[in-house]
KEPAMI-67974 format. One record per atom (N, C-alpha, C, O): residue number from 1; residue in three letters; atom name; y, x, z negated. Coordinates in steps of 0.2 Angstrom, whole numbers. Layout:
# residues N
+-----+-----+------+-------+-------+-------+
:   n : res : atom :     y :     x :     z :
+-----+-----+------+-------+-------+-------+
: NUM : ALA :   CA :     Y :     X :     Z :
...
+-----+-----+------+-------+-------+-------+
END
This chain:
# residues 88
+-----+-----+------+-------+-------+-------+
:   n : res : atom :     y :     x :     z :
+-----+-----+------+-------+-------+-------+
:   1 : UNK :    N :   -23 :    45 :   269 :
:   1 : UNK :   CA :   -21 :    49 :   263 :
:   1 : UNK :    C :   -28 :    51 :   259 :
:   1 : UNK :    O :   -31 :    46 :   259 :
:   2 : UNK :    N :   -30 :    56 :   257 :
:   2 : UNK :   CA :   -34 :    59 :   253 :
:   2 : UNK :    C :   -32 :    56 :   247 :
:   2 : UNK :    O :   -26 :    55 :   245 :
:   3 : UNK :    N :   -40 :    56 :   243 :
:   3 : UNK :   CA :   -42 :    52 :   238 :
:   3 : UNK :    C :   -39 :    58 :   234 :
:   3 : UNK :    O :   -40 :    64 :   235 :
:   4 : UNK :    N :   -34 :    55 :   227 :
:   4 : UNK :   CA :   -32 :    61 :   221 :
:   4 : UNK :    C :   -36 :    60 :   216 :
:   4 : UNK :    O :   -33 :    57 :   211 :
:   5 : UNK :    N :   -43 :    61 :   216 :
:   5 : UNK :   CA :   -44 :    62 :   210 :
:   5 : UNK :    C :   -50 :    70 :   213 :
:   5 : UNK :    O :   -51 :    74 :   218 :
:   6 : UNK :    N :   -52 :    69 :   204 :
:   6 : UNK :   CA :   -56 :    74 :   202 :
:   6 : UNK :    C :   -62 :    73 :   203 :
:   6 : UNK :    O :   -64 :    68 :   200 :
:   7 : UNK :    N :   -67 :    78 :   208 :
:   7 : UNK :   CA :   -72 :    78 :   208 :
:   7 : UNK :    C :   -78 :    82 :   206 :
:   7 : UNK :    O :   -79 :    86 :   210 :
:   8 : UNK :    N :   -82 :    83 :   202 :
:   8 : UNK :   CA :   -87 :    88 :   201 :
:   8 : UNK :    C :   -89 :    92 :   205 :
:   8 : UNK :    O :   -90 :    88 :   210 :
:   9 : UNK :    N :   -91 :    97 :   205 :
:   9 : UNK :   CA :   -90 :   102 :   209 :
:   9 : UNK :    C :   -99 :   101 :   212 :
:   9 : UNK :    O :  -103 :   106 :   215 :
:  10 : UNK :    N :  -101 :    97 :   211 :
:  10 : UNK :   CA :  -110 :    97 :   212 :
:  10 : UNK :    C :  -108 :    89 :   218 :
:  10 : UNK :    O :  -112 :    86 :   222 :
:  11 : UNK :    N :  -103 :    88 :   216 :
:  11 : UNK :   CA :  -102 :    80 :   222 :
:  11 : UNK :    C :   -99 :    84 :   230 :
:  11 : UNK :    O :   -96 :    80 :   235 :
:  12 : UNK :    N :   -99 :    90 :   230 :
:  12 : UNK :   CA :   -96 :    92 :   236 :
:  12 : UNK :    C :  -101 :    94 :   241 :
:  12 : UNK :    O :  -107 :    95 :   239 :
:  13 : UNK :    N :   -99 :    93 :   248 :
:  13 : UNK :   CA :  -104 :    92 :   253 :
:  13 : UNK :    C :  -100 :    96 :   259 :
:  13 : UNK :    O :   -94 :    97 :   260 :
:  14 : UNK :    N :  -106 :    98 :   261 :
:  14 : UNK :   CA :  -104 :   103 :   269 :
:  14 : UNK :    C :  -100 :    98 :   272 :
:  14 : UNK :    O :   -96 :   102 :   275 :
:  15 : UNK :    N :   -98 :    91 :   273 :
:  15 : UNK :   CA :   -96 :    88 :   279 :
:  15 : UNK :    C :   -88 :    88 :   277 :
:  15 : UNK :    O :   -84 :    88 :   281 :
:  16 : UNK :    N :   -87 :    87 :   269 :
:  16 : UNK :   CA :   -83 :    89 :   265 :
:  16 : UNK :    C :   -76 :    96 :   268 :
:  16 : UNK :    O :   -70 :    96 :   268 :
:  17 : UNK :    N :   -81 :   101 :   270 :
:  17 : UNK :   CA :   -75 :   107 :   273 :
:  17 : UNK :    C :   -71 :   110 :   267 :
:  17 : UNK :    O :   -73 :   108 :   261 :
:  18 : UNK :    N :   -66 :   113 :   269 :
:  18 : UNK :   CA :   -60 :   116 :   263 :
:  18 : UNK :    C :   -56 :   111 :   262 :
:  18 : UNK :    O :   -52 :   108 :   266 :
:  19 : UNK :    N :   -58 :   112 :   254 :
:  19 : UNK :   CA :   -54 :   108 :   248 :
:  19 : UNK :    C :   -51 :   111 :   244 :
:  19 : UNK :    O :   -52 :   117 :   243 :
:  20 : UNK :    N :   -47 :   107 :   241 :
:  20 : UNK :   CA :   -44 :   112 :   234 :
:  20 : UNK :    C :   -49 :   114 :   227 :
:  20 : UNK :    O :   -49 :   110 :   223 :
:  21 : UNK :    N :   -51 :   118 :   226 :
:  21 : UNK :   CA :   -56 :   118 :   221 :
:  21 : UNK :    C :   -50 :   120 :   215 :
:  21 : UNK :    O :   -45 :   122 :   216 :
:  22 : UNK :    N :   -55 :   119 :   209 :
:  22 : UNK :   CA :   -50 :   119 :   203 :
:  22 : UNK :    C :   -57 :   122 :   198 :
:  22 : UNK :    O :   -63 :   122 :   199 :
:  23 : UNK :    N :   -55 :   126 :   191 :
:  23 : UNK :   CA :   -56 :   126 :   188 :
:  23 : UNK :    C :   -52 :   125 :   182 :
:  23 : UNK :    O :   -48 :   129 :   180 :
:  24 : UNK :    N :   -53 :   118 :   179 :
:  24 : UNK :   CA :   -47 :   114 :   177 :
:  24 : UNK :    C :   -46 :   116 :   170 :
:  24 : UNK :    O :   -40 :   115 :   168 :
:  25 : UNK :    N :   -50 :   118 :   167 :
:  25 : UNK :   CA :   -50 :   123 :   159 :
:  25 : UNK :    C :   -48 :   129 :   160 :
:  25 : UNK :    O :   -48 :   133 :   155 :
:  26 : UNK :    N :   -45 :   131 :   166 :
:  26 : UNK :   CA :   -43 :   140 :   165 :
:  26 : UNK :    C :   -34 :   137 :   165 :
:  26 : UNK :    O :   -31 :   141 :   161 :
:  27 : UNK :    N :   -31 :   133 :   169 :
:  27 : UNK :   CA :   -24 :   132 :   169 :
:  27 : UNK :    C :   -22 :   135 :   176 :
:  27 : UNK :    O :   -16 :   136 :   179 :
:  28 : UNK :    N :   -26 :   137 :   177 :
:  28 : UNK :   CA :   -24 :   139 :   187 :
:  28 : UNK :    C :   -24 :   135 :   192 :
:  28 : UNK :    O :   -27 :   130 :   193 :
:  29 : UNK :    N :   -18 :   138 :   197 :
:  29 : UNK :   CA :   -18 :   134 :   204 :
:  29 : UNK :    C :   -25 :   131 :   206 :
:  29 : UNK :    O :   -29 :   134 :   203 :
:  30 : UNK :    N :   -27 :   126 :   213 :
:  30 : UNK :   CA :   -31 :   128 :   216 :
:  30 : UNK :    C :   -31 :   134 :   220 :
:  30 : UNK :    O :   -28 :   139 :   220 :
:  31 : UNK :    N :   -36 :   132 :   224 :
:  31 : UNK :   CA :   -39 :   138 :   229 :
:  31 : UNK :    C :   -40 :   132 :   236 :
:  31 : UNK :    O :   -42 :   126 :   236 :
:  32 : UNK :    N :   -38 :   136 :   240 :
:  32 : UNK :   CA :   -40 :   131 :   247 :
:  32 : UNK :    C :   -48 :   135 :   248 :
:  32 : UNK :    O :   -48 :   141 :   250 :
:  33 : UNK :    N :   -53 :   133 :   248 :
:  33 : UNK :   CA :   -60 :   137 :   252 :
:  33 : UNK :    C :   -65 :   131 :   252 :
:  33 : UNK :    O :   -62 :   125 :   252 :
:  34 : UNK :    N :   -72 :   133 :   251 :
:  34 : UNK :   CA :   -78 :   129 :   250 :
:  34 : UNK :    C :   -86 :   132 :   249 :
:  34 : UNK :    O :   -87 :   138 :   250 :
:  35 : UNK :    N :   -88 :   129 :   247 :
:  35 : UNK :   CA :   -94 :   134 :   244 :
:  35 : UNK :    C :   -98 :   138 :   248 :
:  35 : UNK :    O :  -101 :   143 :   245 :
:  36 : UNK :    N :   -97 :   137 :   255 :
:  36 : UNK :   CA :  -101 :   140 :   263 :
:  36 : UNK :    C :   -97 :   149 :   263 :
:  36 : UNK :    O :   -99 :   154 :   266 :
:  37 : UNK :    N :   -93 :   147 :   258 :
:  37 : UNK :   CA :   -87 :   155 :   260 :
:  37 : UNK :    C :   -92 :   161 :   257 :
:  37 : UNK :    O :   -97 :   160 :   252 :
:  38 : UNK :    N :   -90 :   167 :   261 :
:  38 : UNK :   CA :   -96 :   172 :   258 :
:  38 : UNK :    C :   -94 :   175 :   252 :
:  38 : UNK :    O :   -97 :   180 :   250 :
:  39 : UNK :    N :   -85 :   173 :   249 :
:  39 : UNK :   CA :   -83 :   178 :   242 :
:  39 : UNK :    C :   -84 :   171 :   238 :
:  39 : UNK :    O :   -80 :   171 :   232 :
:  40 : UNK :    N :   -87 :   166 :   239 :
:  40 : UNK :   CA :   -87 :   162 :   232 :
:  40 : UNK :    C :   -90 :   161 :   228 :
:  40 : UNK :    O :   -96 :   161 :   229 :
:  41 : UNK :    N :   -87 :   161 :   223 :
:  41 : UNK :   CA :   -90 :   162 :   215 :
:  41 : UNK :    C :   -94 :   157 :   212 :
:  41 : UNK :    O :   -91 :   155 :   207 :
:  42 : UNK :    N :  -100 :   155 :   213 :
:  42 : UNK :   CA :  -104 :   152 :   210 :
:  42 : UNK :    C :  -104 :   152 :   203 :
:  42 : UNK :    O :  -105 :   157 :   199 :
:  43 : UNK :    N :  -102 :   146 :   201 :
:  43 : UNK :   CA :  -100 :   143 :   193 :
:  43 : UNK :    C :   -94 :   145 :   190 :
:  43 : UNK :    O :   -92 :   147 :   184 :
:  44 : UNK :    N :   -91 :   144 :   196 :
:  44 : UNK :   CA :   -81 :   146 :   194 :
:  44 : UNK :    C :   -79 :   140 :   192 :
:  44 : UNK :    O :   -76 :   139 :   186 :
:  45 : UNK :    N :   -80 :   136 :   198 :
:  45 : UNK :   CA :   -74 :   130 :   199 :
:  45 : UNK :    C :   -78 :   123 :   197 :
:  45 : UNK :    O :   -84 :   122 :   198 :
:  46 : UNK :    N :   -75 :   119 :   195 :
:  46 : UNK :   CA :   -77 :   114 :   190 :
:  46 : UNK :    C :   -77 :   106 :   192 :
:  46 : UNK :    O :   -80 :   101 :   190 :
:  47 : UNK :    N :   -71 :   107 :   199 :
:  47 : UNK :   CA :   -69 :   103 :   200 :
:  47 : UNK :    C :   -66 :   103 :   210 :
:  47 : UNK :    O :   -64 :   108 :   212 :
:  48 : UNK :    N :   -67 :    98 :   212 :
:  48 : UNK :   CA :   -65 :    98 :   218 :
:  48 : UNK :    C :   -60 :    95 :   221 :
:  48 : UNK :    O :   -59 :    90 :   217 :
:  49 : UNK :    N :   -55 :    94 :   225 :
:  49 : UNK :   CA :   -50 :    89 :   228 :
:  49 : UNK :    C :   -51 :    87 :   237 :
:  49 : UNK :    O :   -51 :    93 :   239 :
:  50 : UNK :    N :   -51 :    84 :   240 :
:  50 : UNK :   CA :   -52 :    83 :   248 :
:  50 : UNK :    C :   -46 :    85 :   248 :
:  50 : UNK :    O :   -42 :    84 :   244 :
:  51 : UNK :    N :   -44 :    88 :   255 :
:  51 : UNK :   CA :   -36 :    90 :   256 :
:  51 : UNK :    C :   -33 :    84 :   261 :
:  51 : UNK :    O :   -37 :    81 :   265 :
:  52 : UNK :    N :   -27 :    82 :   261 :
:  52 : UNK :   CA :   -25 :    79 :   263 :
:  52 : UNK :    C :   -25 :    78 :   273 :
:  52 : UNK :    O :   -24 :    83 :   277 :
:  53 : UNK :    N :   -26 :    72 :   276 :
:  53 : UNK :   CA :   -28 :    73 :   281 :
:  53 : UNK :    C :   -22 :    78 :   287 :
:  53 : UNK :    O :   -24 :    82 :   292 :
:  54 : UNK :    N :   -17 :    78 :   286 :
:  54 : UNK :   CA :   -13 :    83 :   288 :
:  54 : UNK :    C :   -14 :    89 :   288 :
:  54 : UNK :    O :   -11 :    93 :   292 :
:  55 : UNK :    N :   -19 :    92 :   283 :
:  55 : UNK :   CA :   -22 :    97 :   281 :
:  55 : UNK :    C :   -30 :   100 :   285 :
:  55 : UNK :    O :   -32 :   106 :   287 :
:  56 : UNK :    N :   -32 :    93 :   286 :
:  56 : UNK :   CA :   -40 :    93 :   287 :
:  56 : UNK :    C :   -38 :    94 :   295 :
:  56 : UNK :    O :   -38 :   100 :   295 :
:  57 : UNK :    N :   -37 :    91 :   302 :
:  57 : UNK :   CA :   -39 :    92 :   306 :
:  57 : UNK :    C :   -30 :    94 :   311 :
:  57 : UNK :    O :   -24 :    92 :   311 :
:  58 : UNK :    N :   -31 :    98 :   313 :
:  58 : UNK :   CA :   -24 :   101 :   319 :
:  58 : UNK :    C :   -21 :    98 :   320 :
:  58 : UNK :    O :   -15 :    99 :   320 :
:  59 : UNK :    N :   -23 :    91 :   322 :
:  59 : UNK :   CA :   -19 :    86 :   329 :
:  59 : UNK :    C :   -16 :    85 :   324 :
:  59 : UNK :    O :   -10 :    86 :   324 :
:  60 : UNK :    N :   -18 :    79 :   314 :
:  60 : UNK :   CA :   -13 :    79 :   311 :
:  60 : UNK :    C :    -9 :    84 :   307 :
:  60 : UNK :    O :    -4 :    83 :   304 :
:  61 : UNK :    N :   -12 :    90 :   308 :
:  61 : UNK :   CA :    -6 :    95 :   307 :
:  61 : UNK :    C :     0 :    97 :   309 :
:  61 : UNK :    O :     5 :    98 :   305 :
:  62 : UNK :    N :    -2 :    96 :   316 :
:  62 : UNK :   CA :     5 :    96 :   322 :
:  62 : UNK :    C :     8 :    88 :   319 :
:  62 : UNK :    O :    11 :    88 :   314 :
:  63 : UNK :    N :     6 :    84 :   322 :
:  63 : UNK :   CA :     8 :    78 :   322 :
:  63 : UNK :    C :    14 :    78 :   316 :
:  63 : UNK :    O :    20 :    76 :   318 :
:  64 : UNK :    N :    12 :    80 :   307 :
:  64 : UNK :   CA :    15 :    82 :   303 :
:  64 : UNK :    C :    23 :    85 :   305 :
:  64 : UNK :    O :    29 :    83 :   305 :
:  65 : UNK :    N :    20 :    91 :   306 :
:  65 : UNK :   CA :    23 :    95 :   310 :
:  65 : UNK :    C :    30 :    95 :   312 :
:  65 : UNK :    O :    35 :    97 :   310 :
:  66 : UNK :    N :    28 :    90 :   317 :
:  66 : UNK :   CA :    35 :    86 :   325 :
:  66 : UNK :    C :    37 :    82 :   318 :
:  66 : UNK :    O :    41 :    86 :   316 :
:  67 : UNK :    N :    37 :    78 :   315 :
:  67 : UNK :   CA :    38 :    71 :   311 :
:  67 : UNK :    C :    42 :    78 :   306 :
:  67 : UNK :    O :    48 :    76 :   305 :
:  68 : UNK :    N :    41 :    80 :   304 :
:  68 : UNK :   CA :    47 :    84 :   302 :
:  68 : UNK :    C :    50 :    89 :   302 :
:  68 : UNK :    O :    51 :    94 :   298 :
:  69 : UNK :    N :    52 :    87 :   309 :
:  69 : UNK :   CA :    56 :    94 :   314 :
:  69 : UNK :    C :    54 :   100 :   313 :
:  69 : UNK :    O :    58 :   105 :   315 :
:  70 : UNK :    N :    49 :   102 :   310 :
:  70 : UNK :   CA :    45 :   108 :   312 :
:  70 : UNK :    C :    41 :   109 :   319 :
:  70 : UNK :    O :    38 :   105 :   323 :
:  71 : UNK :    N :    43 :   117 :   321 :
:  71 : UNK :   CA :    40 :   119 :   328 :
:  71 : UNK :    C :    36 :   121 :   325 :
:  71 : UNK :    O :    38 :   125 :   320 :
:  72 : UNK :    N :    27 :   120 :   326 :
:  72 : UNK :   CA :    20 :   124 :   321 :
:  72 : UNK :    C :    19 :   129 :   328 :
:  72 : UNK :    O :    19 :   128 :   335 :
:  73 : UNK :    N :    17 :   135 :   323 :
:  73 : UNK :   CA :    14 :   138 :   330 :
:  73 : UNK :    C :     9 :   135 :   336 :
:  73 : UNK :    O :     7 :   139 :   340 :
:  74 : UNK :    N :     7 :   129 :   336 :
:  74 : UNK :   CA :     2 :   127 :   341 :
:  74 : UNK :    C :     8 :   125 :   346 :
:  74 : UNK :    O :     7 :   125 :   352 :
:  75 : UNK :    N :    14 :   124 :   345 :
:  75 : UNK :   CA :    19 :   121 :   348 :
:  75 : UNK :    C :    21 :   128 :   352 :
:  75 : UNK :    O :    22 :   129 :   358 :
:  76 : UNK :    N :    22 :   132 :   346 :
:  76 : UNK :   CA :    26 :   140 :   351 :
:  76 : UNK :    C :    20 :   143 :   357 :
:  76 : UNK :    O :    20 :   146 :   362 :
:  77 : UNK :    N :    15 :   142 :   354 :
:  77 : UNK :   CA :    11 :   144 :   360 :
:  77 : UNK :    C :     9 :   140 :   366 :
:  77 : UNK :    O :     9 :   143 :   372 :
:  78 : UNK :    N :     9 :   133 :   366 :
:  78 : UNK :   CA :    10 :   131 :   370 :
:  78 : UNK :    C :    15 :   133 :   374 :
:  78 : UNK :    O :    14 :   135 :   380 :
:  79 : UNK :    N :    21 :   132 :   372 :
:  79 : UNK :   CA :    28 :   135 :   375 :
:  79 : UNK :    C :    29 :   139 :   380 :
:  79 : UNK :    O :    33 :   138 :   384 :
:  80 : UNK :    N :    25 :   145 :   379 :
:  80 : UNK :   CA :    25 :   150 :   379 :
:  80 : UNK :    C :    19 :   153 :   385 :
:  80 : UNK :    O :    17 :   159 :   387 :
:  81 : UNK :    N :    15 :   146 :   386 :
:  81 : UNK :   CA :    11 :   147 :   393 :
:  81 : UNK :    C :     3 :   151 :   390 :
:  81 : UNK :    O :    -2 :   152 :   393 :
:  82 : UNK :    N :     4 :   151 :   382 :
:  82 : UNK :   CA :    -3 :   153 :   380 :
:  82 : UNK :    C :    -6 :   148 :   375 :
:  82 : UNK :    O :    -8 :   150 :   369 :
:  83 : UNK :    N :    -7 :   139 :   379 :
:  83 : UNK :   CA :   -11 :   135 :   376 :
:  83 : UNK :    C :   -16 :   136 :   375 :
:  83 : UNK :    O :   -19 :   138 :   380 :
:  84 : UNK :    N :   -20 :   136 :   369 :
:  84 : UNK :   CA :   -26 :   137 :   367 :
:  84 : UNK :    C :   -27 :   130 :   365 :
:  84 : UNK :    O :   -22 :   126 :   365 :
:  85 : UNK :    N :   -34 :   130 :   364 :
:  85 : UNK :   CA :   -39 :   125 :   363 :
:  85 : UNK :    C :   -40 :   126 :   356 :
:  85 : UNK :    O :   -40 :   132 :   354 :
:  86 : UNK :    N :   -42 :   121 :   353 :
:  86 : UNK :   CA :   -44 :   123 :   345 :
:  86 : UNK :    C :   -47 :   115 :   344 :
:  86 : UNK :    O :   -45 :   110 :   346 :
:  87 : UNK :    N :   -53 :   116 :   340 :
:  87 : UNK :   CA :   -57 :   111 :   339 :
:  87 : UNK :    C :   -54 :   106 :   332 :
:  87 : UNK :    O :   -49 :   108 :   330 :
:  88 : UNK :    N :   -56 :   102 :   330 :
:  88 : UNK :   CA :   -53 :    98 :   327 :
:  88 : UNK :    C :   -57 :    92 :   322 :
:  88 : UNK :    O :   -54 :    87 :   319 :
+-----+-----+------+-------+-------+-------+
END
């Protein structure tokens, strides 16, 4: 499970990937992204969140997924004789 707290937005790292970023004085949802993206707002977001590991890597995406009788599309392609590969 990913850590629920708040992080400053200056403790985020490339190895980190897409997090929920927050700017927690505006009353807005997050954003799924990370600072590498080429439309982000330098001096938006104030605060960061890790996404939980069902989130961060496919295999527990799927995994997720099957465990709650969802078919994910990595399932339907399979199926369907066009398995792709996807890094992780």
């Amino acid at each position: 499970m990913a850590d629920r707290k708040f992080n400053p937005i200056e403790e985020w790292d490339e190895d980190d990937g897409d997090c929920l970023f927050f700017k927690l004085d505006a009353g807005e949802p997050p954003t799924v992204a990370n600072p590498l993206d080429s439309d982000w707002e330098d001096g938006y977001y104030t605060h960061f969140m890790l996404l939980p590991n069902e989130l961060r890597r496919i295999e527990d995406y799927v995994a997720a997924c099957r465990e709650s009788g969802i078919v994910s599309e990595f399932d339907r392609s399979a199926e369907s004789g066009k398995a792709r590969e996807v890094d992780g």
